[in-house]
C-alpha positions as CSV (number, residue, x, y, z in Angstrom):
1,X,-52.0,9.6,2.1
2,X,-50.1,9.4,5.2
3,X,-47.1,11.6,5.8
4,X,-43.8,9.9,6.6
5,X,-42.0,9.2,10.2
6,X,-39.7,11.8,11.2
7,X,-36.8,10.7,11.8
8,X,-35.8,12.5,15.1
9,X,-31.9,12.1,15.9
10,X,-30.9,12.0,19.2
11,X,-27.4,13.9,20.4
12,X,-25.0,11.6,21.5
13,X,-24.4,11.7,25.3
14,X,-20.9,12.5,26.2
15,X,-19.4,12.7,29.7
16,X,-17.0,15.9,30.0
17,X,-15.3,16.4,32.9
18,X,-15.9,19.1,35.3
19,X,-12.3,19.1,37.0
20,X,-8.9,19.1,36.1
21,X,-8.7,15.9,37.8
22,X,-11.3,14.4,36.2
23,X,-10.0,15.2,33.3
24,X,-6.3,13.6,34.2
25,X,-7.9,10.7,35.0
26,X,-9.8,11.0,32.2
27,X,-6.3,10.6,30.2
28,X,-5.4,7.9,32.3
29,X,-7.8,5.4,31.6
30,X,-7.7,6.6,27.8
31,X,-3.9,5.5,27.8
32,X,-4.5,2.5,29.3
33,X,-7.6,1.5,27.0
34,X,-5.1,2.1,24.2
35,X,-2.8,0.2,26.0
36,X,-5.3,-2.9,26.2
37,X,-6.0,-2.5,22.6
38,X,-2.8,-2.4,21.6
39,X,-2.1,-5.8,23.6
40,X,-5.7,-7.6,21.9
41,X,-3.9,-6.2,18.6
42,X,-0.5,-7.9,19.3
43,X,-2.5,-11.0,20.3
44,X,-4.3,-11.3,17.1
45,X,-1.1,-10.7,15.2
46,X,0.4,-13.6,17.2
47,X,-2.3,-15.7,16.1
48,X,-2.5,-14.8,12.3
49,X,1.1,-15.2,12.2
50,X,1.2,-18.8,13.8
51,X,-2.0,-19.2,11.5
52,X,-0.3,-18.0,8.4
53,X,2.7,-20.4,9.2
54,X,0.7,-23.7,9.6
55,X,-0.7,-23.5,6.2
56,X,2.3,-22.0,4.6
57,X,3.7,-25.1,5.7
58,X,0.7,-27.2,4.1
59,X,0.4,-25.5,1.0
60,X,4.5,-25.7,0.2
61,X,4.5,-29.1,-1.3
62,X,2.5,-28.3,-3.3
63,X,3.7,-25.4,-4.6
64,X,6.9,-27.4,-5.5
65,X,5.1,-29.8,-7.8
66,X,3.2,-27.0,-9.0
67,X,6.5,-25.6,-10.2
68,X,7.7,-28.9,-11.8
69,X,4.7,-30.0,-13.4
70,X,4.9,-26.4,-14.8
71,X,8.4,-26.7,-16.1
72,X,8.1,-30.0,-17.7
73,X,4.5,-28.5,-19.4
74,X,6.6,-25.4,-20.8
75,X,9.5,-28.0,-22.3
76,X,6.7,-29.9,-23.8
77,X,5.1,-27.1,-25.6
78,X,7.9,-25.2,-26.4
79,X,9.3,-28.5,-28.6
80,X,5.4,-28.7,-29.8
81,X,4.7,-25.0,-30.5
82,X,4.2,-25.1,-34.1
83,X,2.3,-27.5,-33.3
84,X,-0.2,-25.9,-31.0
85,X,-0.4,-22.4,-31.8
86,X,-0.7,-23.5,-35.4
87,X,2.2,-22.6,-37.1
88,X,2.5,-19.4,-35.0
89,X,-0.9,-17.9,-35.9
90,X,-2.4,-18.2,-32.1
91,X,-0.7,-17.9,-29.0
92,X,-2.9,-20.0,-27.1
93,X,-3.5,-23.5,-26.9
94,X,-6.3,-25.7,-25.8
95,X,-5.5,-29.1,-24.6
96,X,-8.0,-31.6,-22.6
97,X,-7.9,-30.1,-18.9
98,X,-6.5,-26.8,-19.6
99,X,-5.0,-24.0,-22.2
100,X,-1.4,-22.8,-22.3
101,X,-0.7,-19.5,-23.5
102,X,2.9,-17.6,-24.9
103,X,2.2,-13.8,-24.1
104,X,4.7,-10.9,-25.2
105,X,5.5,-8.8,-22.1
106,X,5.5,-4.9,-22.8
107,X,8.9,-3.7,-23.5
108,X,10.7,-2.5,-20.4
109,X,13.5,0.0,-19.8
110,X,16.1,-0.7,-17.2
111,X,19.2,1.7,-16.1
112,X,21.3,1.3,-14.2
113,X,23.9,3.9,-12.5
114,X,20.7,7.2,-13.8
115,X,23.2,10.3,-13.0
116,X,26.1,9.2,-15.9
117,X,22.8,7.8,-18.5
118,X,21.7,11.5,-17.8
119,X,24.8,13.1,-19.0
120,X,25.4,10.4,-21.9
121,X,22.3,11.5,-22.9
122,X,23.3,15.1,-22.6
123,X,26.6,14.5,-24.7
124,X,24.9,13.1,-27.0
125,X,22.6,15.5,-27.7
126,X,19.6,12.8,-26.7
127,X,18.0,15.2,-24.4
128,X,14.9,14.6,-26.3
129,X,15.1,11.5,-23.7
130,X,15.7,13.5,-20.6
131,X,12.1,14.6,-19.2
132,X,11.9,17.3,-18.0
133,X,8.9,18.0,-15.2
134,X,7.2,21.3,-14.0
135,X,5.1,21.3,-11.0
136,X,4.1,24.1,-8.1
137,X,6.6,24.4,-5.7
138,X,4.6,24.0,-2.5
139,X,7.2,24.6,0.0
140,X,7.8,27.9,-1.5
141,X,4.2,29.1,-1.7
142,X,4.3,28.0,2.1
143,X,7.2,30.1,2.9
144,X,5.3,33.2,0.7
145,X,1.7,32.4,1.1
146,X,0.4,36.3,1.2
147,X,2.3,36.7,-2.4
148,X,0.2,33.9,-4.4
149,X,-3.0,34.7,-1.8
150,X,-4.8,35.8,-5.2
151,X,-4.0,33.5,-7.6
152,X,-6.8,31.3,-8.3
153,X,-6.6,28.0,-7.6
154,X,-4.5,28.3,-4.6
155,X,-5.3,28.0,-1.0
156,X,-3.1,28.0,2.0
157,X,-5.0,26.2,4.6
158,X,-4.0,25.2,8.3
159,X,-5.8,22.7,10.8
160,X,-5.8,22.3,14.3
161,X,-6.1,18.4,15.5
162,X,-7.3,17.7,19.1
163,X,-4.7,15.2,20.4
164,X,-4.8,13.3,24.0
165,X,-1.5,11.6,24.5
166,X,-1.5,9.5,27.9
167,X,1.7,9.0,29.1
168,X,3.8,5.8,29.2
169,X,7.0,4.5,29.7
170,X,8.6,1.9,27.0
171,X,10.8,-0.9,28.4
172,X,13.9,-1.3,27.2
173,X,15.5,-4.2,25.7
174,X,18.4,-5.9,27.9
175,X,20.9,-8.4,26.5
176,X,22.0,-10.8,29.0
């Protein structure tokens, strides 16, 4: 039996610069690279939007019947309902080209105006309804990380990111 190719992986080549101006120039033609992406980007947005529009503008028509064909369907059904769910045992009826279904959204709280519900609540004595929440205060450890450093299941960590920011000048917007 033969053995297996090895797989030999070759080090990427990268040029590194062997000045200080090599590297500024470097920078330079990394902000204008971004620069030239960011236009390609703006160009394809232009185009999706313009795109998007066009068959936005095809599809709305029928999206309006769609809306009133599905009205007069749900007036139909509703005055037939006994009808088709069988007295109320189903909640979904097949007809020739299609089924219609009645489905019983979850219930939902709403509140409106949270601080005074909280201290109705309170008054009430309902704070059985009030939740309260307990979590590890991060921004605390981070202001004390030496006094949790042995507590298990903590870990302060710090990064450092490499970051080359070319620099460029915005235009500013003139009304005339």
């Amino acid at each position: 039996m033969s053995k297996p190719a090895t797989r030999i992986k070759s080090a990427a080549e990268t040029w590194v610069p062997r000045t200080r101006a090599e590297c500024s120039e470097a920078i330079a033609q990394i902000g204008a690279a971004q620069r030239e992406r960011e236009r390609i980007q703006t160009a394809l947005n232009d185009e999706i939007s313009a795109i998007k529009q066009r068959y936005e503008e095809l599809a709305h028509p029928h999206a309006q019947v769609i809306v009133q064909l599905t009205r007069g369907v749900q007036v139909w059904c509703e005055a037939n309902r006994a009808e088709l769910t069988n007295g109320g045992k189903v909640k979904t009826a097949n007809l020739a080209s299609g089924e219609v279904k009645w489905r019983m959204r979850p219930p939902s709280v709403r509140l409106s105006g949270g601080d005074a519900v909280l201290d109705a609540l309170r008054s009430l004595g309902l704070g059985r309804f009030i939740r309260q929440r307990e979590e590890v205060n991060k921004e605390a450890i981070l202001a004390e990380p030496d006094t949790v450093a042995g507590v298990r299941g903590i870990k302060v960590t710090q990064a450092e990111d490499f970051v080359v920011q070319p620099f460029e000048t915005h235009l500013e917007e003139v009304a005339s």
